[in-house]
Backbone as a printed PyTorch tensor [residue, N CA C, xyz], in Angstrom:
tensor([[[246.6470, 152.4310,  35.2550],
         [246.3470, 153.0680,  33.9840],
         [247.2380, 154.2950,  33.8410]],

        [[248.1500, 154.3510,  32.7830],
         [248.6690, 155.7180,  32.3840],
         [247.8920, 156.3190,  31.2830]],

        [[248.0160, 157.8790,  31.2520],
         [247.4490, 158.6510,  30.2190],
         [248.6060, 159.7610,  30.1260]],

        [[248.3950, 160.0590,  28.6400],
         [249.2750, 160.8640,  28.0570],
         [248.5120, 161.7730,  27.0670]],

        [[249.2280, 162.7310,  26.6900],
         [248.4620, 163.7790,  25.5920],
         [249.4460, 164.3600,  25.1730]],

        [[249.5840, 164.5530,  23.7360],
         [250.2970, 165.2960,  23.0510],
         [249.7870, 166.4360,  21.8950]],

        [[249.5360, 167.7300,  21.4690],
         [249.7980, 168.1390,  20.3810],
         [250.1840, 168.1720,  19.0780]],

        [[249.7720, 167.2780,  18.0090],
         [250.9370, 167.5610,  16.8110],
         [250.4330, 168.8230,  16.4850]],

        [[250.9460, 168.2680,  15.1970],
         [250.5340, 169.3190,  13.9400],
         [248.9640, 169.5180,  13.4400]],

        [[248.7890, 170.5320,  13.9360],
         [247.1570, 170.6490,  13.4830],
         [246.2030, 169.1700,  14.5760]],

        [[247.2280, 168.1670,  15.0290],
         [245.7950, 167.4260,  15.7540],
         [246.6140, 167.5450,  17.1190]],

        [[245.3660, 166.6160,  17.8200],
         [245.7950, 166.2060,  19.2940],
         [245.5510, 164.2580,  19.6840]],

        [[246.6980, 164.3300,  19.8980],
         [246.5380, 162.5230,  20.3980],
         [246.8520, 162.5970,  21.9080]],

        [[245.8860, 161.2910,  22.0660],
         [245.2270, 161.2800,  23.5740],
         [245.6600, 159.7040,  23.4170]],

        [[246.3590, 159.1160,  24.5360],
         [246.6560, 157.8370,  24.8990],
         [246.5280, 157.4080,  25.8390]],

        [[245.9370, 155.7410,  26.1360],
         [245.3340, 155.5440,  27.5640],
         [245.9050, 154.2970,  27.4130]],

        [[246.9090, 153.8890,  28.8650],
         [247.1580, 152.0910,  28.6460],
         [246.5370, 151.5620,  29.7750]],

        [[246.1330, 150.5410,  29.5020],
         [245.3230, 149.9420,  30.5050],
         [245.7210, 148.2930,  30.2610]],

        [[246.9510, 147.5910,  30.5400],
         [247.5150, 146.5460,  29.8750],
         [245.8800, 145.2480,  29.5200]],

        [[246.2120, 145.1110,  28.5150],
         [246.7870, 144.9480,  27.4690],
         [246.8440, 145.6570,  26.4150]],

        [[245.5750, 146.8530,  26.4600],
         [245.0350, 147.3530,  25.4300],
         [245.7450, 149.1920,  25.6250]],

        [[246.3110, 149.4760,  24.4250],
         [246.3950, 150.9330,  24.3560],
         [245.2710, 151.8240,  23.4710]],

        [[244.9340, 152.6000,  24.1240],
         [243.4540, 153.4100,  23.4330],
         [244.4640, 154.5030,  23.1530]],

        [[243.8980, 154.8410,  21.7570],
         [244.6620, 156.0060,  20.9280],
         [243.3030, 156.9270,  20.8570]],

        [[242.9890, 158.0020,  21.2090],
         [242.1890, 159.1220,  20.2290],
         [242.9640, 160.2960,  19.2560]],

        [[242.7010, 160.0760,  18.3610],
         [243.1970, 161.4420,  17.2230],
         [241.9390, 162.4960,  17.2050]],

        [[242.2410, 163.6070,  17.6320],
         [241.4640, 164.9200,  17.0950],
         [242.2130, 165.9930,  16.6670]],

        [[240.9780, 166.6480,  15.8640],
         [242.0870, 167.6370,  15.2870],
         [241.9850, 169.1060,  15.9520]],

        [[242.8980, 169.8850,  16.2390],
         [242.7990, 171.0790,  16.6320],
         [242.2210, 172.5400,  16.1650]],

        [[242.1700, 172.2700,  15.0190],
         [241.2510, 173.2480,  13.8380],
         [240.3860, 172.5840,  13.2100]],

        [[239.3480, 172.7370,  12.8690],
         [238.2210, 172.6170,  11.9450],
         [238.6310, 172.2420,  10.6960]],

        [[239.7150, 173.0870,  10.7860],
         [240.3900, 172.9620,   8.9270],
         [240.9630, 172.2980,   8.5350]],

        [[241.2660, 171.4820,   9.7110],
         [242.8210, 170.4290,   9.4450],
         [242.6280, 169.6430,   8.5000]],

        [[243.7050, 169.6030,   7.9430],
         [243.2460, 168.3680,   6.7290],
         [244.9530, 167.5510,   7.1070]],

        [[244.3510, 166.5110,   7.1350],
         [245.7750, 165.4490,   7.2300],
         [246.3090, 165.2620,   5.9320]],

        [[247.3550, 164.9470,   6.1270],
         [248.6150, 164.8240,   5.0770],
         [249.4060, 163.2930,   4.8450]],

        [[249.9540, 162.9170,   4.1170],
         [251.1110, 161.7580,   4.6740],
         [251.9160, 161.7660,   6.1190]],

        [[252.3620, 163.1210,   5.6300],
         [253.5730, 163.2680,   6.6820],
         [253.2290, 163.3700,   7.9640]],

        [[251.7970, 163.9050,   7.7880],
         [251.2380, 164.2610,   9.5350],
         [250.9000, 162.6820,  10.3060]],

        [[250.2170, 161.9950,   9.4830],
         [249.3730, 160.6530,   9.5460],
         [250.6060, 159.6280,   9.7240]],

        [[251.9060, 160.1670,   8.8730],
         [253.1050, 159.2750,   9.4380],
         [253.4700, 159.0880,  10.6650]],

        [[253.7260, 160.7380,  11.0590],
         [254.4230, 161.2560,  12.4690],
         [253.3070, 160.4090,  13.5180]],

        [[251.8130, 160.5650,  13.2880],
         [250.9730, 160.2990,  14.4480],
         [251.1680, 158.6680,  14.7330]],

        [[251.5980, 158.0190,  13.6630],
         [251.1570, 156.6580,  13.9220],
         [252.8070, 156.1850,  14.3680]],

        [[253.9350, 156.5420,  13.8130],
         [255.3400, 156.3060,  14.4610],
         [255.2710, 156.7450,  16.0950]],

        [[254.6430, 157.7220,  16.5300],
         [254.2730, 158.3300,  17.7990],
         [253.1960, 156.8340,  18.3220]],

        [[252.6350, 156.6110,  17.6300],
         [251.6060, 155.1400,  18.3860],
         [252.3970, 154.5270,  18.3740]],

        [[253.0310, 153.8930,  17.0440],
         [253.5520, 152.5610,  17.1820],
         [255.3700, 152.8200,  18.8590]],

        [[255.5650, 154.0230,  18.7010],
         [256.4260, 154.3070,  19.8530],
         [255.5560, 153.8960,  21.8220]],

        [[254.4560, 154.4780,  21.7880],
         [253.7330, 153.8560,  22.8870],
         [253.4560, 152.4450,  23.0940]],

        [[253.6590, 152.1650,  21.9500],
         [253.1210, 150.4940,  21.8600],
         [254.3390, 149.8520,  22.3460]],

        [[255.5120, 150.5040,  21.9260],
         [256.7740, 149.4920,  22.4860],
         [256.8090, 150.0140,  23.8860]],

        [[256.7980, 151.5190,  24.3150],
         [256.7630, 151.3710,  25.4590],
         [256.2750, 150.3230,  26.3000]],

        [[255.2570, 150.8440,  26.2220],
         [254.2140, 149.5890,  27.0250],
         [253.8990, 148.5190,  27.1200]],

        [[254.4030, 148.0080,  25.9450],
         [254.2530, 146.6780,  26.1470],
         [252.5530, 146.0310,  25.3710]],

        [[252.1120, 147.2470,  24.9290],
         [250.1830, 147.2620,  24.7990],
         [250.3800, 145.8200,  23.7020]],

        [[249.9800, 144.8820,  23.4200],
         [249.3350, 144.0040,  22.5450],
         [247.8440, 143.9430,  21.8920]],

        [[247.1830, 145.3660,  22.5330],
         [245.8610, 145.4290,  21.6740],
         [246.1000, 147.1880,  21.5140]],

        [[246.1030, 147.2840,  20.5400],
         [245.7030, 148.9000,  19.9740],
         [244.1820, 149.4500,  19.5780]],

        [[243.5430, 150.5700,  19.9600],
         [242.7320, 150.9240,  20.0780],
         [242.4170, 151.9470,  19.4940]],

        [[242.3870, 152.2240,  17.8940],
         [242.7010, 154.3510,  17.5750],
         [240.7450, 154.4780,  17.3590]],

        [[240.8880, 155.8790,  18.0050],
         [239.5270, 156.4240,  17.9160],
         [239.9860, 157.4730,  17.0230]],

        [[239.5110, 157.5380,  15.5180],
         [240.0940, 158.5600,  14.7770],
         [239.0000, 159.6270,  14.3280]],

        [[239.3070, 160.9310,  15.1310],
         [237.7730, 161.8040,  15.0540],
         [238.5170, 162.7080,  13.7440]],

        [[239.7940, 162.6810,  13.2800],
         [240.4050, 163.6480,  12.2600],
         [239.4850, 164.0580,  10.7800]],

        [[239.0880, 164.8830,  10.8620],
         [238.2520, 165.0670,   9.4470],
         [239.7050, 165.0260,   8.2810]],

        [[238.7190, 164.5050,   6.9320],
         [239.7550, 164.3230,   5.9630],
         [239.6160, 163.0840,   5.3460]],

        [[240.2010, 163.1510,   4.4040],
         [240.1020, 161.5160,   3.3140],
         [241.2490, 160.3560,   3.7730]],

        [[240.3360, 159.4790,   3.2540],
         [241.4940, 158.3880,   3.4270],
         [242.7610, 158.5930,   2.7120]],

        [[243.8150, 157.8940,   2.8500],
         [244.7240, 158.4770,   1.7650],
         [244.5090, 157.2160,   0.6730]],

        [[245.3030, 157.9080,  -0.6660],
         [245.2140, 156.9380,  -2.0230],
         [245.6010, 155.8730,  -1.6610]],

        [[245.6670, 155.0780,  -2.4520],
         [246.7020, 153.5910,  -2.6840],
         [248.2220, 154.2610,  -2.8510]],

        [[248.4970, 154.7200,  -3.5700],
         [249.7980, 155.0060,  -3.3190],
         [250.6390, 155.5000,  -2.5420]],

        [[249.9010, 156.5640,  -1.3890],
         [250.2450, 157.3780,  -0.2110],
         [250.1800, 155.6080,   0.8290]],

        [[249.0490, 154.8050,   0.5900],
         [248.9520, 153.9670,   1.5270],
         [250.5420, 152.8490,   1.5260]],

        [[250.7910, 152.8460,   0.3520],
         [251.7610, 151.9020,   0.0860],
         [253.2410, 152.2830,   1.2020]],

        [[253.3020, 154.2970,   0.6860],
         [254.5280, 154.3470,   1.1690],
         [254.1950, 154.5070,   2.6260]],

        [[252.8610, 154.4750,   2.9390],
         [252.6300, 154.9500,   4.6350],
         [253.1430, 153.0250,   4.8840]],

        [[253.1630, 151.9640,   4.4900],
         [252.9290, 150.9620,   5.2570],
         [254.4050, 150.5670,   5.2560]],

        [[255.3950, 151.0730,   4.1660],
         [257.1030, 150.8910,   3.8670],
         [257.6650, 151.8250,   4.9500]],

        [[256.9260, 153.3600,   4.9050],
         [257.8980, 153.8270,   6.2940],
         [257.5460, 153.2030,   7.9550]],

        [[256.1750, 152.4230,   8.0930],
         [256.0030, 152.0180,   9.2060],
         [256.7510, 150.3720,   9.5090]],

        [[256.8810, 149.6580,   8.4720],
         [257.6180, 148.7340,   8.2910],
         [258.6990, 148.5010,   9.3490]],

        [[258.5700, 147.4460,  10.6320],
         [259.4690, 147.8320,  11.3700],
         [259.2070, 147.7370,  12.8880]],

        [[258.4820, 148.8580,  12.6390],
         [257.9060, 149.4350,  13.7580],
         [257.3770, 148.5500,  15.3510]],

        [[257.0900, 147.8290,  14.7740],
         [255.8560, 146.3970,  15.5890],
         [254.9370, 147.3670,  16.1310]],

        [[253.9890, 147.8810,  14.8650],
         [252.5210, 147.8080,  14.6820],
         [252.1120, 146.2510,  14.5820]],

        [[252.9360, 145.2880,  13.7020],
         [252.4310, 144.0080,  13.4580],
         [252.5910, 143.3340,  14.6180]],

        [[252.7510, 143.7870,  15.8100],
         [252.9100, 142.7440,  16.4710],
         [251.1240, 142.7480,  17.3420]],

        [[250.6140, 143.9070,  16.9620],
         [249.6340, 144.2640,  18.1330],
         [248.4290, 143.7990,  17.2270]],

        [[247.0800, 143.4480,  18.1810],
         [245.8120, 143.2920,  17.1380],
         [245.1320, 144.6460,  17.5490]],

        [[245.1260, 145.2240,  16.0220],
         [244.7220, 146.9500,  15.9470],
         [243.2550, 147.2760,  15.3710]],

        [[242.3530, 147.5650,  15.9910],
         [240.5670, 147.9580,  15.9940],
         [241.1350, 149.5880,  15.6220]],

        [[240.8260, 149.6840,  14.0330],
         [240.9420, 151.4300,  13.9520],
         [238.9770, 151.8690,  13.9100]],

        [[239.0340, 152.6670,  14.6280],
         [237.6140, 153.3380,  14.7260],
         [237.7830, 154.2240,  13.4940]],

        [[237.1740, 154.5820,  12.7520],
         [236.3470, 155.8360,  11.6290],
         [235.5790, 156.8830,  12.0780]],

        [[235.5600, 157.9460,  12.3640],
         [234.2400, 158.4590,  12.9580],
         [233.9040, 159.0360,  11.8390]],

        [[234.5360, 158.7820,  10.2040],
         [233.6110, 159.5340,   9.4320],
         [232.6760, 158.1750,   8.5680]],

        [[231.1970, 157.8640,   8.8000],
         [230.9810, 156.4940,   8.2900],
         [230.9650, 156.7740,   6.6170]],

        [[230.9790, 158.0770,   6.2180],
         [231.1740, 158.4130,   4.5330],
         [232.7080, 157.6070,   4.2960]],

        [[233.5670, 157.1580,   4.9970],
         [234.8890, 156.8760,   4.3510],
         [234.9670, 155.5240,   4.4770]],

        [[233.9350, 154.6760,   5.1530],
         [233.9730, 153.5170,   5.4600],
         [234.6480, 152.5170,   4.2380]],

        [[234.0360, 152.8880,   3.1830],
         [234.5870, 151.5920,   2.0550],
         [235.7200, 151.8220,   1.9410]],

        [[236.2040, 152.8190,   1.8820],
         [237.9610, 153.3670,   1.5160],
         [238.5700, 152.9560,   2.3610]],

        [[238.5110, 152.9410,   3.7480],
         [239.0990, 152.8070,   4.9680],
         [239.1580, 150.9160,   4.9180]],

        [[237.3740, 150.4940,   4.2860],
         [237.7290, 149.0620,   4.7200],
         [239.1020, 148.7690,   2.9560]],

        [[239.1360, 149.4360,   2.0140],
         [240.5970, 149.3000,   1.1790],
         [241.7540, 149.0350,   2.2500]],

        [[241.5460, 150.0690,   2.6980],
         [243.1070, 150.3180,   3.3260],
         [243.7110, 149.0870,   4.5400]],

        [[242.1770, 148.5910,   4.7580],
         [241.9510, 147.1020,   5.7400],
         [242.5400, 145.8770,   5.3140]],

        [[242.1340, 145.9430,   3.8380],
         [242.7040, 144.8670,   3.1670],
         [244.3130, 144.9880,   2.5030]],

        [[244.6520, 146.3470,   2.4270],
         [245.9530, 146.2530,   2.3760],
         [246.9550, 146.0690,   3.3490]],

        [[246.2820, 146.2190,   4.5650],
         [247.0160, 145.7850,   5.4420],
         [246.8120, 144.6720,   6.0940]],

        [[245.9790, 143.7900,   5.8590],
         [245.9820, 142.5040,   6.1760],
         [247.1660, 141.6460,   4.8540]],

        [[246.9650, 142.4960,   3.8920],
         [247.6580, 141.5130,   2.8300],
         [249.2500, 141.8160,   3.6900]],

        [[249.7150, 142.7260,   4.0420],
         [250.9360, 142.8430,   4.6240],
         [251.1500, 142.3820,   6.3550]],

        [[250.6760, 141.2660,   6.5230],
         [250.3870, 140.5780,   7.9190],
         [250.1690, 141.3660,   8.9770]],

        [[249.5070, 142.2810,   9.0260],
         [248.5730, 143.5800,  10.5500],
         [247.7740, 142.7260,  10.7110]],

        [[247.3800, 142.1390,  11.8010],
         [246.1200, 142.2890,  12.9320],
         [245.2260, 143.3370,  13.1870]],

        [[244.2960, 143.3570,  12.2680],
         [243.4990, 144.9090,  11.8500],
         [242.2010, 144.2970,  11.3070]],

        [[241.2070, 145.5560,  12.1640],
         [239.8160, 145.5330,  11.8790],
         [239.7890, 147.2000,  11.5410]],

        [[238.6460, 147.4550,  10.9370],
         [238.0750, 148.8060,  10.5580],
         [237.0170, 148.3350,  11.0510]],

        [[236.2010, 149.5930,  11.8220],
         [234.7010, 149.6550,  12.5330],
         [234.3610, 151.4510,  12.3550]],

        [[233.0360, 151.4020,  12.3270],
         [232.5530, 152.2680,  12.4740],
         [232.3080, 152.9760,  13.5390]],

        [[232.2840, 152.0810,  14.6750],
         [231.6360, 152.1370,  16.1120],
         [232.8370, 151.3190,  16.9450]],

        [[233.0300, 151.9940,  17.9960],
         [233.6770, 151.8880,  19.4850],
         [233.4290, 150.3460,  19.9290]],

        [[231.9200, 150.2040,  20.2860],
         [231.5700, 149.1290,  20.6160],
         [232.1160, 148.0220,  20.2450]],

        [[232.0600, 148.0020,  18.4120],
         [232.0730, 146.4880,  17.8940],
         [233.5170, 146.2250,  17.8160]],

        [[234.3330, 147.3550,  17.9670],
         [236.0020, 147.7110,  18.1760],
         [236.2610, 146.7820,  19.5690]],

        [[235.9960, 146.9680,  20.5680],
         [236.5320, 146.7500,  22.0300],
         [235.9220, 145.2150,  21.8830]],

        [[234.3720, 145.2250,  21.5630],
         [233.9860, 143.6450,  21.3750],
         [235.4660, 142.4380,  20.2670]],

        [[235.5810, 143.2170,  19.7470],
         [236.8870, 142.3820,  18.5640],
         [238.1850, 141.8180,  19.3790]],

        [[238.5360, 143.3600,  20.0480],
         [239.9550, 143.0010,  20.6910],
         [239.8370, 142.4090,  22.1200]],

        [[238.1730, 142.2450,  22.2720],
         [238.5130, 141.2590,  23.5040],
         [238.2930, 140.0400,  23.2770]],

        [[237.3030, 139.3560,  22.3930],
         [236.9070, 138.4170,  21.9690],
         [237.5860, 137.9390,  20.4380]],

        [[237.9790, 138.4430,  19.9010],
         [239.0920, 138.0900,  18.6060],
         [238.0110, 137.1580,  17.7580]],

        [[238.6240, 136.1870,  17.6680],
         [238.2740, 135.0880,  16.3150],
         [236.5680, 135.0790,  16.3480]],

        [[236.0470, 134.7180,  17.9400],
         [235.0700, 134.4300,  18.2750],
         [234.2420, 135.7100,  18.1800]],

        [[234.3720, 137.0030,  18.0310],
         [233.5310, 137.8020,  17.7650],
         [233.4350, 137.9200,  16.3510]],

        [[234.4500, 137.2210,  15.2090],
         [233.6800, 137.4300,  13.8700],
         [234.9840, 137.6170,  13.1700]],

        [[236.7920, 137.6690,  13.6820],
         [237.5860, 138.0740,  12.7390],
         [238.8340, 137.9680,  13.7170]]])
């Protein structure tokens, strides 16, 4: 198992590989933080960079970041600059820890399934790790 930790801007990402699966946590470092495009870009080019490292084929984000989902239109250009990347190559369980954003978040689920991601939205850890170990047969 490797672990890593980094600092951004206003958050902190915490990474754990344990092949197959890479566990992402996002927290934020101030109370106040409010995420942005640009921040939410940098954090996930920084994942999708561990993911090639490693080799991970299951992604894992525990996202404790207070803040809104972003629009449809922030989502569009977030999925054109990640374009590339091989996020698509991995099957990705994003955790929520805010359950107020759940419907927005499950939007942002379906826009990225329409653009071929391997992606669940959960509320909970549990039904996350149950998905990416069991796939089709746990429900998706």
């Amino acid at each position: 198992m490797t672990q890593t930790g980094r600092d951004g801007e206003g958050y902190q990402l915490e990474c754990r590989f344990l092949s197959p699966l890479l566990e992402v946590r996002l927290r934020a470092l101030d109370p106040a933080f409010k995420t942005t495009l640009p921040i939410t870009l940098a954090y996930w080019l920084e994942i999708a960079a561990h993911l090639a490292e490693t080799g991970a084929t299951q992604l894992l984000v525990l996202d404790d970041l207070p803040g809104e989902v972003m629009t449809d239109a922030e989502l569009g250009e977030f999925f054109r600059a990640v374009d590339g990347t091989g996020l698509d190559r991995a099957r990705i369980a994003y955790v929520e820890g805010r359950s107020d954003q759940m419907v927005r978040i499950e939007e942002a689920e379906l826009m990225a399934l329409e653009r071929g991601y391997r992606i669940r939205m959960f509320n909970n850890e549990a039904d996350a790790r149950i998905w990416l170990r069991y796939g089709e047969a746990a429900g998706g």
